[in-house]
C-alpha positions as CSV (number, residue, x, y, z in Angstrom):
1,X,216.2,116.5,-52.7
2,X,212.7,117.9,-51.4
3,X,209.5,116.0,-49.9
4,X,208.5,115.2,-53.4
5,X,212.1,113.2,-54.7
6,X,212.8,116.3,-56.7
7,X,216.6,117.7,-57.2
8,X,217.3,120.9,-55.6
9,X,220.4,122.6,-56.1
10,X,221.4,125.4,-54.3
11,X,224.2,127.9,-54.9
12,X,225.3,129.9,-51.9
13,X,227.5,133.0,-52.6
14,X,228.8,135.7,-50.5
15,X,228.7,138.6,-52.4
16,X,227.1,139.6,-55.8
17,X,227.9,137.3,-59.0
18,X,226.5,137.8,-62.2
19,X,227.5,134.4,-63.4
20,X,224.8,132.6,-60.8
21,X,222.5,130.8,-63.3
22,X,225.6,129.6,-65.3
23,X,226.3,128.2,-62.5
24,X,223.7,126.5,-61.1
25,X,222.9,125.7,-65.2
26,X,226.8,123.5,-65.6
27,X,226.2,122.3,-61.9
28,X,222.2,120.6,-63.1
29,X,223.4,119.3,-66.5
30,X,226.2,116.8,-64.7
31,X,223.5,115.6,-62.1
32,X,221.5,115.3,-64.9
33,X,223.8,113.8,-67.2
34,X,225.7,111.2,-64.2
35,X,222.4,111.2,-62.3
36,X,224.1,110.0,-58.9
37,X,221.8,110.0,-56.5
38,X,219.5,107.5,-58.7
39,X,218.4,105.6,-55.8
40,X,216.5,108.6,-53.8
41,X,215.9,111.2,-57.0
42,X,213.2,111.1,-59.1
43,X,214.9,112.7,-62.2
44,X,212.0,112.7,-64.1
45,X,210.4,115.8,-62.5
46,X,212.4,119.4,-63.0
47,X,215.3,120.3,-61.1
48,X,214.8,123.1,-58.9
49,X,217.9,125.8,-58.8
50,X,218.3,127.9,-55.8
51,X,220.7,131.0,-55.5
52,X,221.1,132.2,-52.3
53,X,222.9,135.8,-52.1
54,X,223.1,139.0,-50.5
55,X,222.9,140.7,-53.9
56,X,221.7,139.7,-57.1
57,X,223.3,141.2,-60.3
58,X,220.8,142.5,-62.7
59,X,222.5,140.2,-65.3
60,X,220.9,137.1,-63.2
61,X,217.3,138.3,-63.9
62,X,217.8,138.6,-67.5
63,X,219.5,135.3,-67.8
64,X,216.9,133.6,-65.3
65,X,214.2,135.0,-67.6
66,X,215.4,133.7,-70.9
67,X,215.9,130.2,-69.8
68,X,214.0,127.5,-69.8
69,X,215.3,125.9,-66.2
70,X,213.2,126.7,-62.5
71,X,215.8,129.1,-61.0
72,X,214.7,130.6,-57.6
73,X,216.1,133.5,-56.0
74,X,216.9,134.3,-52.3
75,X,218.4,137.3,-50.8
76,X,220.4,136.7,-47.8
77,X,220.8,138.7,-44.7
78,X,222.3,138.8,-40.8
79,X,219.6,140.0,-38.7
80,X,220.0,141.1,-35.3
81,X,217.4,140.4,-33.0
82,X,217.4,141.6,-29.0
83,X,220.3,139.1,-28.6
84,X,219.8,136.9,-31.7
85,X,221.8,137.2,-34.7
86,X,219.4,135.4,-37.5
87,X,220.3,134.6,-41.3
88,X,217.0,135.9,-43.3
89,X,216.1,134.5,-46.6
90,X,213.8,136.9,-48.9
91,X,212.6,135.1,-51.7
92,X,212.6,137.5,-54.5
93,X,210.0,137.1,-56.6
94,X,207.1,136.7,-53.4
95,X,209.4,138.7,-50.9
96,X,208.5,135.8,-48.3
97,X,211.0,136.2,-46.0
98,X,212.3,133.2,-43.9
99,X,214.8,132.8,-40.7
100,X,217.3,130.4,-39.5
C-alpha cells in the first residue's frame, strides 16, 4: 500500500514477458474480489499495477493501452558505480530514473 491507503501491486520479472498486465490484471481482481488487507487498504481508490523488468515486450504497451486499469512501467538495471553495484529503476513513460 502507498502513503495514501492505495493498493500497489508490483510484478517483478527477470527477463522479458509479454504476459505482464495479465498478470498483474488476475493478481488485482483477487485482492479486489477477497480484499484482505481491509483493515489498512482503502479499496475504494484505484489499484496501482507496477511491472518491474529489464525488458518490456511490445505486446505490454498495447495491452497497457487498451485497458482500463493504472499499469506503470519500470525498466530495471545493475549499475556499476566506482565500487557500487546499484539496481536503477527507469520509469518508462517519464524516463525518471531511480536507485537502490
Amino acid at each position: 500500500m502507498d502513503e495514501n491507503k492505495r493498493l500497489v501491486v508490483l510484478e517483478l520479472k527477470n527477463g522479458e514477458d509479454r504476459y505482464v498486465v495479465q498478470q498483474l490484471t488476475r493478481y488485482c481482481d483477487a485482492l479486489l474480489e477477497h480484499k484482505p488487507f481491509a483493515d489498512r487498504v482503502d479499496y475504494a481508490q484505484p489499484v496501482r499495477l507496477i511491472a518491474i523488468t529489464p525488458k518490456f515486450h511490445r505486446d505490454n504497451f498495447t495491452n497497457r493501452k487498451y485497458h482500463g486499469l493504472l499499469f506503470q512501467f519500470l525498466q530495471l538495471a545493475s549499475v556499476l558505480s566506482e565500487a557500487n553495484l546499484n539496481l536503477q529503476l527507469k520509469d518508462i513513460d517519464n524516463e525518471r530514473i531511480s536507485h537502490v
